[in-house]
C-alpha positions in Angstrom: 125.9 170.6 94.9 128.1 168.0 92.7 130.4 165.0 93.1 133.3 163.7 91.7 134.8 160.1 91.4 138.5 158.8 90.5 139.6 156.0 90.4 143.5 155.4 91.9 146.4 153.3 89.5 149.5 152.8 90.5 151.1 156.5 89.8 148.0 158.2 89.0 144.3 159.4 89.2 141.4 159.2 86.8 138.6 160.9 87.5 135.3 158.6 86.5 132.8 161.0 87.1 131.7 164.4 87.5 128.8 166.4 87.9 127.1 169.4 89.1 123.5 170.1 89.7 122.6 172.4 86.7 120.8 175.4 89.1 124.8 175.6 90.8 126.6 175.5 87.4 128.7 178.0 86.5 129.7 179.1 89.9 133.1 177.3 89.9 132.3 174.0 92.0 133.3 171.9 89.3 136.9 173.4 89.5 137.0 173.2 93.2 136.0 169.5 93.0 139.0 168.8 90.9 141.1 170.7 92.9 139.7 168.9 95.9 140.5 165.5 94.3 144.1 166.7 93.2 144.6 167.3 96.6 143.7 164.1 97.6 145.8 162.4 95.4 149.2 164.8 96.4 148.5 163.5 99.8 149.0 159.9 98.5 152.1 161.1 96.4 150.2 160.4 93.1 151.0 163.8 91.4 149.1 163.1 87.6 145.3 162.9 87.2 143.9 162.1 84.0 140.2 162.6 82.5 139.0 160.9 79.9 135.9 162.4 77.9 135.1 162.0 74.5 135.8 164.8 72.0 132.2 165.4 70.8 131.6 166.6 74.3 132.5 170.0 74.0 131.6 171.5 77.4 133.7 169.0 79.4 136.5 169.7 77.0 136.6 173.6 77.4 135.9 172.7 81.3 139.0 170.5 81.6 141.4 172.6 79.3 140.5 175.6 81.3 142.0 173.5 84.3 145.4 172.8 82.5 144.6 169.2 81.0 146.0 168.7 77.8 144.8 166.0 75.1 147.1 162.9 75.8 145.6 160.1 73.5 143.0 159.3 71.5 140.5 156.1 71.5 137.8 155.8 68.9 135.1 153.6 70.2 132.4 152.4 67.8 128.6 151.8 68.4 126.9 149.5 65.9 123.3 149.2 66.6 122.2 146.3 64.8 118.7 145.3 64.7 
C-alpha cells in the first residue's frame, strides 16, 4: 500500500509526495510508484521528473539515487523558532 503525488510544469514532473505503509516497505512499491508516475508523464511527452527532498533525509536520498536521480540544486531553507 502507498501513494505517490506530482505535480505537472510545463516540461516536467515533480513528485510532491510519497509514501509507503511501513509493514509493505522494502518490497519495491516505492520504485514501482515512480516508475508508474514516469509513465504517466512519457504519455504526456514530459520526459524529466524531479524530486525534491532535503539532504538530512537520508533514506529518501539512497531511495531516489538508487532510481537514477542525481543532486541538481541545492536550497537551504531556515527555521527560526522564536518565542
Amino acid at each position: 500500500k502507498g501513494f505517490v503525488t506530482v505535480k505537472i510544469q510545463s516540461d516536467h514532473g515533480i513528485i510532491g509526495l510519497i509514501a509507503v505503509d511501513k509493514s509493505q516497505r522494502g518490497q519495491g512499491i516505492g520504485k514501482k510508484l515512480i516508475l508508474e508516475v514516469e509513465h504517466y508523464l512519457k504519455g504526456l511527452r514530459i520526459m524529466n521528473l524531479k524530486v525534491p527532498t532535503q539532504l538530512s533525509n537520508l533514506k529518501a536520498c539512497k531511495f531516489y539515487e538508487s532510481l537514477g536521480f542525481q543532486k541538481e540544486s541545492l536550497t537551504y531553507i531556515y527555521h527560526i523558532n522564536k518565542l
